[in-house]
C-alpha positions as CSV (number, residue, x, y, z in Angstrom):
1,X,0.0,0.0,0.0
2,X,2.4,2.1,1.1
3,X,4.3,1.5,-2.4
4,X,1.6,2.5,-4.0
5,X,0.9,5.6,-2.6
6,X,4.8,6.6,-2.8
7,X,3.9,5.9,-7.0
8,X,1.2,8.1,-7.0
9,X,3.2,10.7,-5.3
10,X,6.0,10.3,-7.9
11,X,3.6,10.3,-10.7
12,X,2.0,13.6,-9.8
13,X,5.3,15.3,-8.8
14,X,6.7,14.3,-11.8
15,X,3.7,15.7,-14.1
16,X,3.8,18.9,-12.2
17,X,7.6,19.2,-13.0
18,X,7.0,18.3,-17.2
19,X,3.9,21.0,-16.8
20,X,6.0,23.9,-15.6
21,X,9.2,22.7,-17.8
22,X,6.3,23.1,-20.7
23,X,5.1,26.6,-19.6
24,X,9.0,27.3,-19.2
25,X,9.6,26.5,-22.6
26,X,6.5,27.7,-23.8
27,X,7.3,31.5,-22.2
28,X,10.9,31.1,-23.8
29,X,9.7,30.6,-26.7
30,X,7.5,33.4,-26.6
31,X,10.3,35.8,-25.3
32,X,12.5,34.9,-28.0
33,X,10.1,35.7,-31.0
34,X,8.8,39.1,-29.4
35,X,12.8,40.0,-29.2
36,X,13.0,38.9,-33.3
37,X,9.8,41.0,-33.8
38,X,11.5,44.0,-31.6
39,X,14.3,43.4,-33.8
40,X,13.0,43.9,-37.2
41,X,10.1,46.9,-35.8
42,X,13.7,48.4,-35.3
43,X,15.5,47.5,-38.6
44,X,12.4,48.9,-40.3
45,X,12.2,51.6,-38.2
46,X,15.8,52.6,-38.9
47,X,15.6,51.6,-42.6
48,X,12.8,54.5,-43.0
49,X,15.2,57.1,-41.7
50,X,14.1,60.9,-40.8
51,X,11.2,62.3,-42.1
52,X,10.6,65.8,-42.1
53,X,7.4,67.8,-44.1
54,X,7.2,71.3,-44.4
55,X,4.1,72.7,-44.3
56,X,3.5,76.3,-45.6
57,X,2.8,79.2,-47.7
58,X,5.1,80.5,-50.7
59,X,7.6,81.0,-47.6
60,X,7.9,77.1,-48.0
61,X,7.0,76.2,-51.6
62,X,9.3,78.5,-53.2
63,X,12.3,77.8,-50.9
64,X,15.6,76.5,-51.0
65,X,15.7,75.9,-47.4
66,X,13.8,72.2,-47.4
67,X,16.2,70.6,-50.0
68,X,18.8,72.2,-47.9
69,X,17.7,71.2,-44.4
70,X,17.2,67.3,-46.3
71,X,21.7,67.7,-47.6
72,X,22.9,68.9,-43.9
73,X,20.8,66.2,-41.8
74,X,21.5,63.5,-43.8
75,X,25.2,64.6,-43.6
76,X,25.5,65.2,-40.0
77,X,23.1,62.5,-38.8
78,X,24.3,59.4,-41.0
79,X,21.1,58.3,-41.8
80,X,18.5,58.8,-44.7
81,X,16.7,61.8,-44.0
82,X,13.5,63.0,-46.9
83,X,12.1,66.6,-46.4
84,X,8.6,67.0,-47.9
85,X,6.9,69.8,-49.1
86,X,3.1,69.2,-48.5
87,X,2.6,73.9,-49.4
88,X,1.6,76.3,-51.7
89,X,2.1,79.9,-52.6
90,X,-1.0,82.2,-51.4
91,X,-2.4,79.5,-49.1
92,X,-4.0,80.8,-45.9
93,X,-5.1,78.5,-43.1
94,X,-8.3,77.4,-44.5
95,X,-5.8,75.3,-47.4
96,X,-3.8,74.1,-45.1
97,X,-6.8,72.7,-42.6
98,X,-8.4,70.9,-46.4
99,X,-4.5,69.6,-46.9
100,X,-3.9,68.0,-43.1
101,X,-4.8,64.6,-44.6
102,X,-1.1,65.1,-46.8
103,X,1.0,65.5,-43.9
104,X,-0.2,62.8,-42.3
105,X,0.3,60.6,-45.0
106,X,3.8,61.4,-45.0
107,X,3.9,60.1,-40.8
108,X,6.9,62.4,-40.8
109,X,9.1,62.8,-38.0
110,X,8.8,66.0,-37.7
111,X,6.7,68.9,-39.3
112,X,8.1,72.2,-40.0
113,X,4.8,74.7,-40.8
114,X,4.2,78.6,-41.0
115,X,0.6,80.0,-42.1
116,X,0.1,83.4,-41.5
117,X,1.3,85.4,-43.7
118,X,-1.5,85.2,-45.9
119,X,-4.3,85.3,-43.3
120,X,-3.1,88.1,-42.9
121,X,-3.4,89.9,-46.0
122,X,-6.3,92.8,-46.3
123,X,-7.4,91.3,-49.5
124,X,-8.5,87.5,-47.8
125,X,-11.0,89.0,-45.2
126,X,-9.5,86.4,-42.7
127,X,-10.1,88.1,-39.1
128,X,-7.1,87.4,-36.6
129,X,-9.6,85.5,-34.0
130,X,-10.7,83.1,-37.6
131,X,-7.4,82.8,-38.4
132,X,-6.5,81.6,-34.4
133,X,-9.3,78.8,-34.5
134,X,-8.0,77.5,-38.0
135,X,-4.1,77.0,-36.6
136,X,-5.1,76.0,-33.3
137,X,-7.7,72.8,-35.3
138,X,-4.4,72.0,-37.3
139,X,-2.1,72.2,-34.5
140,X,-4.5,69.7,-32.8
141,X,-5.2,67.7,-35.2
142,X,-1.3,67.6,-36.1
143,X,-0.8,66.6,-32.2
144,X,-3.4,64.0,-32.5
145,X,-2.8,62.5,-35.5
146,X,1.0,62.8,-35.5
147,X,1.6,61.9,-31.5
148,X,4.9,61.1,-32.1
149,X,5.9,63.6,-34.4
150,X,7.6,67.1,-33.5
151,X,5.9,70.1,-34.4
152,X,8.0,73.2,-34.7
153,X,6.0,76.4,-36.0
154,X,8.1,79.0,-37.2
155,X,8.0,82.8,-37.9
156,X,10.1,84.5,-40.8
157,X,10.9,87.8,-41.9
158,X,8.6,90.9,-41.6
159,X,7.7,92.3,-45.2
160,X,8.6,95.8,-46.6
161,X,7.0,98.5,-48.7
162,X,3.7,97.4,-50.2
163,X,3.6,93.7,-48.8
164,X,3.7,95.5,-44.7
165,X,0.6,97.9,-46.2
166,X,-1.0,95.3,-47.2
167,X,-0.8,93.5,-43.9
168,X,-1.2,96.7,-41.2
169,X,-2.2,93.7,-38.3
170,X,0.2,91.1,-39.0
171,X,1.9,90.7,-35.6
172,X,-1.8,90.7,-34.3
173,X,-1.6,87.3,-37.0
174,X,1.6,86.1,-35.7
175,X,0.6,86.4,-31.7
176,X,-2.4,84.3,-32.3
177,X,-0.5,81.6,-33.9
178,X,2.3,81.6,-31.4
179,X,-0.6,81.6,-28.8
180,X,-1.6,78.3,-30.6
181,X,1.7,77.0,-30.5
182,X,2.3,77.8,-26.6
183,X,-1.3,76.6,-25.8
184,X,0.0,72.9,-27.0
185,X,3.8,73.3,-25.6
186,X,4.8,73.6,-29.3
187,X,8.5,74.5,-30.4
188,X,8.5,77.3,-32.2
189,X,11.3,79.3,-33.8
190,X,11.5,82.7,-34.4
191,X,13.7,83.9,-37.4
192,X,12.4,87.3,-37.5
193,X,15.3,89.2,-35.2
194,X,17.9,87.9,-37.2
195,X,16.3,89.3,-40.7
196,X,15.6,92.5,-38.4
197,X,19.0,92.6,-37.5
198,X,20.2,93.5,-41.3
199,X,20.2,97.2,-42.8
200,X,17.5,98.6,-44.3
201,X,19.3,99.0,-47.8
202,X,20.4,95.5,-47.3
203,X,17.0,94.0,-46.7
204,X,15.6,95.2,-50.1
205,X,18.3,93.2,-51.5
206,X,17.9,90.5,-49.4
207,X,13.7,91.0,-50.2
208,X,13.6,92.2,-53.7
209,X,10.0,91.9,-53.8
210,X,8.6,93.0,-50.4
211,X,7.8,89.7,-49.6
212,X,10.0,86.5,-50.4
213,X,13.2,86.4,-49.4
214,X,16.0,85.7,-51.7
215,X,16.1,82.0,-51.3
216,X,19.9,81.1,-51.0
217,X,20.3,83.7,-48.7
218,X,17.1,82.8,-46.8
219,X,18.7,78.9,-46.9
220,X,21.6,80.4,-45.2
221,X,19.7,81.7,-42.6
222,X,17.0,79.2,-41.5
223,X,18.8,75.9,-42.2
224,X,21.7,76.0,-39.8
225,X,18.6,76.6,-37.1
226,X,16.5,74.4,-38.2
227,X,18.8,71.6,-38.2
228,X,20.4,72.2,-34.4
229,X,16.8,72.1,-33.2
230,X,16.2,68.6,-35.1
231,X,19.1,67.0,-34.0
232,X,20.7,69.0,-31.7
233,X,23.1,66.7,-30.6
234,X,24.3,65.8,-34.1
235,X,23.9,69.5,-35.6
236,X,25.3,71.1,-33.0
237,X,27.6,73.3,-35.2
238,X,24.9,73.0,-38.3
């Protein structure tokens, strides 16, 4: 009798052993292909490199400075980097709320965007408080869409001659959208002082037109910036 009990006993310590030796080697198992799917999330992850969009007015779709900002990451990062142009000259912020779905598409990285310049403009009928709901719905929607992503909204030079008449509130534009921008803890980057910082004389060169900015010269200016802010450690001396 006793031998028989002393069997059982074996038996069952013996199963309970092989059962936890199979959940063993069942969690190893497991282990082991979520460290080969980690792996290749972070090969592909790599593979697809930097993506940056700019998002703009004729400040961005007439520049230099994205193809620019696209040669000096990819050279002082190592990596692939592709800077977009989702823009278009004259657009105010009722394009760029109908264009969101672009950007996103692009599931940059980062996103680069200006939009006031033309809300501003007499001849749209664009009040600053309209023009303060539109960016704020993008900036949003960016953040929601994009969580992951960097937003960085930036502010450029002020405009001379005709182009400032034409615009007689346009800090009034500007403050709204920076307003936006601090409301969401935004980066933003201000290149205004430095154009403000050049002679008069020199800024009609530098702004044949009143408006756009020469765009080598402009190139010179922003991407240097824009590229210590995206990777500052890498960057550093742009």
């Amino acid at each position: 009798m006793k031998q028989i009990i002393a069997c059982e006993a074996f038996e069952k310590g013996l199963f309970l052993v092989l059962s936890r030796s199979r959940i063993l080697h069942t969690l190893l198992a497991f282990l082991s292909l979520l460290n080969v799917c980690r792996a290749e999330i972070g090969q592909h992850e790599a593979d697809d490199g930097l993506k940056v969009v700019a998002f703009g007015t004729s400040f961005t779709s007439r520049a230099l400075w994205p193809e620019q900002l696209e040669q000096l990451l990819t050279e002082c990062t190592d990596q692939d980097v592709t800077v977009t142009k989702v823009a278009r000259a004259g657009a105010t912020s009722d394009w760029a709320l109908k264009n969101l779905a672009s950007v996103v598409a692009e599931k940059p990285d980062v996103v680069v965007i200006e939009f006031y310049i033309n809300d501003a403009a007499l001849n749209r009928a664009m009040l600053p408080s309209t023009s303060s709901e539109n960016f704020s719905k993008i900036l949003k929607a960016l953040r929601s869409d994009l969580p992951n992503a960097r937003v960085i909204v930036t502010v450029a030079h002020t405009p001379w001659g005709v182009s400032n008449w034409a615009r007689p509130f346009l800090q009034s534009y500007i403050s709204a959208h920076l307003d936006a921008a601090a409301a969401l803890d935004l980066e933003v980057i201000d290149f205004s002082a430095k154009w403000a910082a050049f002679p008069r004389r020199s800024l009609e060169q530098l702004i044949p037109d009143g408006l756009h900015a020469d765009p080598s010269a402009e190139a010179e200016l922003m991407v240097p910036v824009l590229a210590n802010a995206i990777a500052p450690l890498e960057c550093q001396d742009g």
